[in-house]
Backbone as XML, in Angstrom:
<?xml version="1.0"?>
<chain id="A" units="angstrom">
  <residue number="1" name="UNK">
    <atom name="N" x="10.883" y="8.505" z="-20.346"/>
    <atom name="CA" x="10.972" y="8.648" z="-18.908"/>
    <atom name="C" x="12.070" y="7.731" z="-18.381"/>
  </residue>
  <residue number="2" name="UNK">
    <atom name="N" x="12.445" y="8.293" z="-17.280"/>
    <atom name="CA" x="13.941" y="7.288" z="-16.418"/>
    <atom name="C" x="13.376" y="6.462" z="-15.232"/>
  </residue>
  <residue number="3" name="UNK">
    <atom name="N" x="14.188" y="5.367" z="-15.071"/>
    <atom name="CA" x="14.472" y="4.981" z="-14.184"/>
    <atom name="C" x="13.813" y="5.567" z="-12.683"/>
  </residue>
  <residue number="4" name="UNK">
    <atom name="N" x="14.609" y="6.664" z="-12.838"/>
    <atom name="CA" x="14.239" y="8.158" z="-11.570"/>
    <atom name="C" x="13.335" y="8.450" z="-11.283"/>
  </residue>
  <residue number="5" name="UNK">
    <atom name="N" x="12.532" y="8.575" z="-12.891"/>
    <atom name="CA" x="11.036" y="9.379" z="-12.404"/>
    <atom name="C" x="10.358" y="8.246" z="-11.348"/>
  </residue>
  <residue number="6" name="UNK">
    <atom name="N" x="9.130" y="9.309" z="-10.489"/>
    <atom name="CA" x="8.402" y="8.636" z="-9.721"/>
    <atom name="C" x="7.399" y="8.202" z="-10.119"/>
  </residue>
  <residue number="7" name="UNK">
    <atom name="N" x="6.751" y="6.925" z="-9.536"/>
    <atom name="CA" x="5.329" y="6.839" z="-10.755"/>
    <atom name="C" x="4.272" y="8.044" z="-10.624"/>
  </residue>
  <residue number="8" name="UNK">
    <atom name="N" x="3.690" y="8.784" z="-9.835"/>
    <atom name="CA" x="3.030" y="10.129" z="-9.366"/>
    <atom name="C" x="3.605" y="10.936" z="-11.247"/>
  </residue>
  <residue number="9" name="UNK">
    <atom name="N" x="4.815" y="11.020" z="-10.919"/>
    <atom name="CA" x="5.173" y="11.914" z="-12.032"/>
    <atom name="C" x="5.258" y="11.811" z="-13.494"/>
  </residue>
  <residue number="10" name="UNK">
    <atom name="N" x="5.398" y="10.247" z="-13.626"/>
    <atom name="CA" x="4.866" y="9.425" z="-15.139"/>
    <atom name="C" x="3.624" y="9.513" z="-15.226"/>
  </residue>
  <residue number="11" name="UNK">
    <atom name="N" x="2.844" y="8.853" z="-14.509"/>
    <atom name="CA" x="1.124" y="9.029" z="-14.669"/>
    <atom name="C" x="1.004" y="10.331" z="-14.720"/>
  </residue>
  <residue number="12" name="UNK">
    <atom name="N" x="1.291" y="11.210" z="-13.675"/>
    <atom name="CA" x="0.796" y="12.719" z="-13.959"/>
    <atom name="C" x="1.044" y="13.235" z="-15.663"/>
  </residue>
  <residue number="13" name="UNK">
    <atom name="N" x="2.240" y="12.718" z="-16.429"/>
    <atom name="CA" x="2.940" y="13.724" z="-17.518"/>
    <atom name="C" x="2.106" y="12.574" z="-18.774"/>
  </residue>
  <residue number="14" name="UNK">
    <atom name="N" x="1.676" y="11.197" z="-18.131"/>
    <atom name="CA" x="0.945" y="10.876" z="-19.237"/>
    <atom name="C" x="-0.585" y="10.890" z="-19.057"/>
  </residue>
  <residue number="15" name="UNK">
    <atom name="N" x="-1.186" y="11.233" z="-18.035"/>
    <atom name="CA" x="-2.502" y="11.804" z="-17.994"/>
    <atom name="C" x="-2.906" y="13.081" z="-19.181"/>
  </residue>
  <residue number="16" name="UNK">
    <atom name="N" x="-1.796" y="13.743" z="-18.379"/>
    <atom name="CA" x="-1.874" y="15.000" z="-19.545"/>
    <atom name="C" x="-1.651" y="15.546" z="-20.803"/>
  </residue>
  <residue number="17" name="UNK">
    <atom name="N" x="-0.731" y="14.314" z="-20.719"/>
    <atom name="CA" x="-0.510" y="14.443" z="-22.282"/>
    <atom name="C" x="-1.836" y="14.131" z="-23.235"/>
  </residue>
  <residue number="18" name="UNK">
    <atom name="N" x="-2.468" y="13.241" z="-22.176"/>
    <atom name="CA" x="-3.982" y="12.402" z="-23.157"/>
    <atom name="C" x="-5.093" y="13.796" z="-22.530"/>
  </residue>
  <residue number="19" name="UNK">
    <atom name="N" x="-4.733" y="14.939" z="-22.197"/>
    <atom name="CA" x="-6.062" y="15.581" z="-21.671"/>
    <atom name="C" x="-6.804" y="15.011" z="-20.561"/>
  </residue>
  <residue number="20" name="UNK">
    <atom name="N" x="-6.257" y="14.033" z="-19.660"/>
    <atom name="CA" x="-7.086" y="13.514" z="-18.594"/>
    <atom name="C" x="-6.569" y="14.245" z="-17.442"/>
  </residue>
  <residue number="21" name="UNK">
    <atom name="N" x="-7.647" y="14.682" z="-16.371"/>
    <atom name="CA" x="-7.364" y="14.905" z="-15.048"/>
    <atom name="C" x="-7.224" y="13.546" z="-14.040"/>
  </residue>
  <residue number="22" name="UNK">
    <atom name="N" x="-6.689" y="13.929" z="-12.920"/>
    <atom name="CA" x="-6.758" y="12.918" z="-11.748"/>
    <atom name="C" x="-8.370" y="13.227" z="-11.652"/>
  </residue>
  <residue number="23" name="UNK">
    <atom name="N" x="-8.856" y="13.703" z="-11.299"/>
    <atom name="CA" x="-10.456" y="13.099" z="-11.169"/>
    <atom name="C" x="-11.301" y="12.535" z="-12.299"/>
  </residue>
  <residue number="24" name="UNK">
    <atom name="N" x="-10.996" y="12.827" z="-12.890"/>
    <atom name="CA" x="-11.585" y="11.829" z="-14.531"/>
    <atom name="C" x="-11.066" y="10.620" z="-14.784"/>
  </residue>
  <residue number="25" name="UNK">
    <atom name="N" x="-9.476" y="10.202" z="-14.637"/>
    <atom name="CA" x="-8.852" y="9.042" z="-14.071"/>
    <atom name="C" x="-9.585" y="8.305" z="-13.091"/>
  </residue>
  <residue number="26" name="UNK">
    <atom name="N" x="-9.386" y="9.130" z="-11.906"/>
    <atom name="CA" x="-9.830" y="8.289" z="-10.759"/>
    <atom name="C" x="-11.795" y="8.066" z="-11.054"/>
  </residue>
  <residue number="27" name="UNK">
    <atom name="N" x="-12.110" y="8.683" z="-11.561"/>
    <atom name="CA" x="-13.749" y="7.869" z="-11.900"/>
    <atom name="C" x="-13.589" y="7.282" z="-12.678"/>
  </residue>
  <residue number="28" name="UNK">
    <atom name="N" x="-12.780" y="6.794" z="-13.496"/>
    <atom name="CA" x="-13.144" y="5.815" z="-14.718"/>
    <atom name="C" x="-12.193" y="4.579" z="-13.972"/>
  </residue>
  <residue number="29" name="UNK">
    <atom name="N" x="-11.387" y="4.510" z="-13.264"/>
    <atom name="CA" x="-10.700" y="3.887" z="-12.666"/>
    <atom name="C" x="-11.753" y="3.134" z="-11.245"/>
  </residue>
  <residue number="30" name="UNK">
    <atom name="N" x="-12.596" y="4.011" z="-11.079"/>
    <atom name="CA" x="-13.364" y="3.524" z="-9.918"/>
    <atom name="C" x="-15.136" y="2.500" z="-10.436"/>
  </residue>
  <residue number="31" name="UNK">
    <atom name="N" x="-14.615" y="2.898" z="-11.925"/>
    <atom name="CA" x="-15.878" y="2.052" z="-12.764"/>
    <atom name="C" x="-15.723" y="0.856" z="-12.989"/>
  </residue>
  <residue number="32" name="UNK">
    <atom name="N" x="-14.124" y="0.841" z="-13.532"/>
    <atom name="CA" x="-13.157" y="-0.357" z="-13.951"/>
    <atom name="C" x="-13.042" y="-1.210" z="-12.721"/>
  </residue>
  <residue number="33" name="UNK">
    <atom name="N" x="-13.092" y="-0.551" z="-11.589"/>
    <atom name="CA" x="-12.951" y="-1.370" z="-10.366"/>
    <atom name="C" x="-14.137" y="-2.087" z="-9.512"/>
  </residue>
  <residue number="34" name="UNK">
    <atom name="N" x="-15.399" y="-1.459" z="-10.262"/>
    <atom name="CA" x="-16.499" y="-1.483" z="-9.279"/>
    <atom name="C" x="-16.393" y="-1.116" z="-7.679"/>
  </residue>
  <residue number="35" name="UNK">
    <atom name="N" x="-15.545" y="0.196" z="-8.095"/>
    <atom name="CA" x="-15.378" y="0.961" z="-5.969"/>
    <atom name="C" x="-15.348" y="2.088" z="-6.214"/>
  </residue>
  <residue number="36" name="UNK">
    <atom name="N" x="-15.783" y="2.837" z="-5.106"/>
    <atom name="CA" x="-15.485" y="3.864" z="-4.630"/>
    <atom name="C" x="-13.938" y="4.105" z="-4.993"/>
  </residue>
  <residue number="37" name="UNK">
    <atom name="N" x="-13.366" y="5.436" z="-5.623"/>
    <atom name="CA" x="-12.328" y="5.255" z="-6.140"/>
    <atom name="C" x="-12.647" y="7.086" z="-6.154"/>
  </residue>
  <residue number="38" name="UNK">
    <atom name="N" x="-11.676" y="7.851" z="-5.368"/>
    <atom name="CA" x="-11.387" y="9.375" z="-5.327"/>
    <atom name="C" x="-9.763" y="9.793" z="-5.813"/>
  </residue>
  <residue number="39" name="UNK">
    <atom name="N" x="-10.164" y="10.934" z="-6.902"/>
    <atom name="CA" x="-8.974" y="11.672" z="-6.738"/>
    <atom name="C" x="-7.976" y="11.748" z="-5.627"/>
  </residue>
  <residue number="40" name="UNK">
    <atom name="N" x="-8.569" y="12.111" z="-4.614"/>
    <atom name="CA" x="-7.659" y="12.073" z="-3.459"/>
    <atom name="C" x="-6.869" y="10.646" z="-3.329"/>
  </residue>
  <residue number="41" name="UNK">
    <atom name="N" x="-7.644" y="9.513" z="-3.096"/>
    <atom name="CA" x="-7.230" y="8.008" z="-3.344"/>
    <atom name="C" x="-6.318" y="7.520" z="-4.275"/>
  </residue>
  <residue number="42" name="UNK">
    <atom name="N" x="-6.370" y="8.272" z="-5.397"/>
    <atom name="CA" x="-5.554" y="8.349" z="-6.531"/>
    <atom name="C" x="-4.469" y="9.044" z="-5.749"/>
  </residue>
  <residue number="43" name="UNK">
    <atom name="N" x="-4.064" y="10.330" z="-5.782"/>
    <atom name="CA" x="-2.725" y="10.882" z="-5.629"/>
    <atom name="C" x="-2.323" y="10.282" z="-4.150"/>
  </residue>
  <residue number="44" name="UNK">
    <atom name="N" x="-2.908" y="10.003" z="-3.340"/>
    <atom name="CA" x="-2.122" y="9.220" z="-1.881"/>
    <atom name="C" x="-1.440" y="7.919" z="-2.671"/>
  </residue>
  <residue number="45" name="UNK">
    <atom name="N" x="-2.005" y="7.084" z="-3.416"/>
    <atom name="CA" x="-1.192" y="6.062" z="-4.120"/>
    <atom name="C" x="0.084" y="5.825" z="-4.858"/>
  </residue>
  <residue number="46" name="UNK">
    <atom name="N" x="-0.401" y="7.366" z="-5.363"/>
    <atom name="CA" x="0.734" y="7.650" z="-6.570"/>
    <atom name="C" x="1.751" y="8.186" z="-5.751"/>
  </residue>
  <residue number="47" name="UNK">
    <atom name="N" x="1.607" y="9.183" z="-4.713"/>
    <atom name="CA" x="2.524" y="9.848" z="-3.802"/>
    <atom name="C" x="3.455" y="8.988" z="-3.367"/>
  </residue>
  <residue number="48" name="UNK">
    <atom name="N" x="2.437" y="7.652" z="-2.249"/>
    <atom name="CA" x="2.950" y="7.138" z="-1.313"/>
    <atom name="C" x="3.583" y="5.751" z="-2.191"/>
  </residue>
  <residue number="49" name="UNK">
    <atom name="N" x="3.874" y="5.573" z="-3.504"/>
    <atom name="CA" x="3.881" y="4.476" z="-4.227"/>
    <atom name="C" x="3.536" y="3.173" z="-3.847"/>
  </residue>
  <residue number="50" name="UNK">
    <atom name="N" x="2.152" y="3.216" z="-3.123"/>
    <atom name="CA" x="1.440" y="1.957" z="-3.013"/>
    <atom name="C" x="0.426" y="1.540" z="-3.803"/>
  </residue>
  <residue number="51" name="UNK">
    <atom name="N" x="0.171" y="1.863" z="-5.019"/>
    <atom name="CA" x="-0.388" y="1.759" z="-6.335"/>
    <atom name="C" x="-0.223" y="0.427" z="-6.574"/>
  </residue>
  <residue number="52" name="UNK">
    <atom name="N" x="-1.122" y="-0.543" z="-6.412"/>
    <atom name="CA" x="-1.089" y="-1.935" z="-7.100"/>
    <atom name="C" x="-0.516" y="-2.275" z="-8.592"/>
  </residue>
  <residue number="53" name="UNK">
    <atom name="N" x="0.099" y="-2.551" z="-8.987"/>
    <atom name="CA" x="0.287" y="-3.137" z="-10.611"/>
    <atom name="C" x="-1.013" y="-2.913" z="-11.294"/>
  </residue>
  <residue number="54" name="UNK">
    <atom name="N" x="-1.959" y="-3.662" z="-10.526"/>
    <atom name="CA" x="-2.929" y="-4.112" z="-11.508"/>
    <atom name="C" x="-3.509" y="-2.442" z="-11.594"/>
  </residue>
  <residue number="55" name="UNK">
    <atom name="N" x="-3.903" y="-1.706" z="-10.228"/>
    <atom name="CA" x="-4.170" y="-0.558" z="-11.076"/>
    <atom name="C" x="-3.110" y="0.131" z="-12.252"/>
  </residue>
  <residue number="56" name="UNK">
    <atom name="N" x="-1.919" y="0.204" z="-12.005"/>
    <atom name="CA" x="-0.878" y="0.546" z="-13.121"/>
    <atom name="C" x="-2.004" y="0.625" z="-14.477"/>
  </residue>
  <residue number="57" name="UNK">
    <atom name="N" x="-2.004" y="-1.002" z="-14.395"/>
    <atom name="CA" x="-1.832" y="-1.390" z="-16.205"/>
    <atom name="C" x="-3.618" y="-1.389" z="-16.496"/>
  </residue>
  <residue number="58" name="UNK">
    <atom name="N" x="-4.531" y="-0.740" z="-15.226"/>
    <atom name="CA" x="-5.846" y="-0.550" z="-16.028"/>
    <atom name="C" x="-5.279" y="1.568" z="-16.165"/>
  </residue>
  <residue number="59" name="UNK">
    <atom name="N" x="-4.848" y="1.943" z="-15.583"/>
    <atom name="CA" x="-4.299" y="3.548" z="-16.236"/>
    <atom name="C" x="-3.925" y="3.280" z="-17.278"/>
  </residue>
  <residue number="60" name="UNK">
    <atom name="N" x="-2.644" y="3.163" z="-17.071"/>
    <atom name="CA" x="-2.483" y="2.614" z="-18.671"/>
    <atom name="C" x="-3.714" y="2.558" z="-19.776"/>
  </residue>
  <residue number="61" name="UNK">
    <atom name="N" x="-4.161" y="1.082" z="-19.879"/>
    <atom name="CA" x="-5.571" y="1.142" z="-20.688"/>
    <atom name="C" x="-6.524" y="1.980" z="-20.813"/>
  </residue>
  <residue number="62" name="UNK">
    <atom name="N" x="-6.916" y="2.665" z="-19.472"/>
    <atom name="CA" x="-7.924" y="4.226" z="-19.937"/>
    <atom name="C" x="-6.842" y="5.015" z="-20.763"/>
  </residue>
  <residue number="63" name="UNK">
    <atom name="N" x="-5.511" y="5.559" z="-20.571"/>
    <atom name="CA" x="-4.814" y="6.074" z="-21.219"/>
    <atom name="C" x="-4.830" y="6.215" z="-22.713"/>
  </residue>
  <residue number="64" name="UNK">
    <atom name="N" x="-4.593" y="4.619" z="-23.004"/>
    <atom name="CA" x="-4.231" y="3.958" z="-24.117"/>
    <atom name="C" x="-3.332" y="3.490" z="-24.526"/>
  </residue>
  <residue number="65" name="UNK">
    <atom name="N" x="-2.071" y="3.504" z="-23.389"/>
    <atom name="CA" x="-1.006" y="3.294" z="-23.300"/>
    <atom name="C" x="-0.830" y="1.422" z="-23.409"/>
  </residue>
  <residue number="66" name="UNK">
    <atom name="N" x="0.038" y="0.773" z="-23.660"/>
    <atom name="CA" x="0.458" y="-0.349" z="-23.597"/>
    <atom name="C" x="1.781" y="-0.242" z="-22.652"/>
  </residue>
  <residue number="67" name="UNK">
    <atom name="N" x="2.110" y="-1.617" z="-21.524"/>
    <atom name="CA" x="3.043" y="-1.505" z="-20.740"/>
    <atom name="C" x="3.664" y="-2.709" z="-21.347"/>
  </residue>
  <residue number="68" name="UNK">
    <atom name="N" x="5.131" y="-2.466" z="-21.563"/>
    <atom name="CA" x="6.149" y="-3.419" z="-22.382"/>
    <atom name="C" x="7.319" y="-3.164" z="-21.210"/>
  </residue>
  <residue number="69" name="UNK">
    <atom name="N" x="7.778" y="-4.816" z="-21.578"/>
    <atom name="CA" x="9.007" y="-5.312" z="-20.633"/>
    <atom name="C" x="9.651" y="-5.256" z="-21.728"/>
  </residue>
  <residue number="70" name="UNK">
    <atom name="N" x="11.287" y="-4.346" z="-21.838"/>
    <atom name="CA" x="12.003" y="-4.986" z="-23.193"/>
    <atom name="C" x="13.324" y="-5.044" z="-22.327"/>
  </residue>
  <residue number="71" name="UNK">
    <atom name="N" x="13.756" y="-6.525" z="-23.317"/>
    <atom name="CA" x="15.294" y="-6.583" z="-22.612"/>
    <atom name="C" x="15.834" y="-5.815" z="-23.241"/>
  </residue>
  <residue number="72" name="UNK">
    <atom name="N" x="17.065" y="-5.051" z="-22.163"/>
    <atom name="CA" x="17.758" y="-4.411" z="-22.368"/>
    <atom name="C" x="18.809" y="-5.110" z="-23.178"/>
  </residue>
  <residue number="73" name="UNK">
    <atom name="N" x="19.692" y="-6.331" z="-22.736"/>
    <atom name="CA" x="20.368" y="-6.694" z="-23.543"/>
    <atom name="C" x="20.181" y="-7.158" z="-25.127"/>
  </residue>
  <residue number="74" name="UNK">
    <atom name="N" x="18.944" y="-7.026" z="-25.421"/>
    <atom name="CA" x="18.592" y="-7.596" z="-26.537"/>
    <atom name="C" x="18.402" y="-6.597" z="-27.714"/>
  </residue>
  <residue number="75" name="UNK">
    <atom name="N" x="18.552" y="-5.007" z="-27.208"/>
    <atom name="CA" x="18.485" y="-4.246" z="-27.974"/>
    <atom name="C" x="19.131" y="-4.147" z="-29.268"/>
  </residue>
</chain>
């Protein structure tokens, strides 16, 4: 994924890649959180890119994904 993509459109293409819906996300996301936590709540976040980090990197983890910083110059 680039630079470009939006986060809405990374989470969406790696939800699916793992077989997860936004409402199966957003309940396991709302377990992880101890809240009330809706699909709908989910895509206004992802839309409006006001998605906290910290939710980021618990998607991620339901995912199974790991989030890595790599320097670029160090490649």
């Amino acid at each position: 994924m680039s630079v470009e993509d939006d986060i809405k459109t990374e989470i969406t293409m790696l939800a699916i890649k793992k077989g997860w819906t936004k409402s199966k996300l957003a309940k396991e996301l709302g377990k992880r959180l101890s809240k009330n936590y809706s699909a709908s709540n989910l895509s206004n976040k992802l839309k409006l890119e006001t998605i906290p980090y910290r939710e980021i990197k618990l998607i991620a983890d339901i995912l199974g994904y790991d989030i890595e910083f790599i320097d670029r110059n160090k490649k």
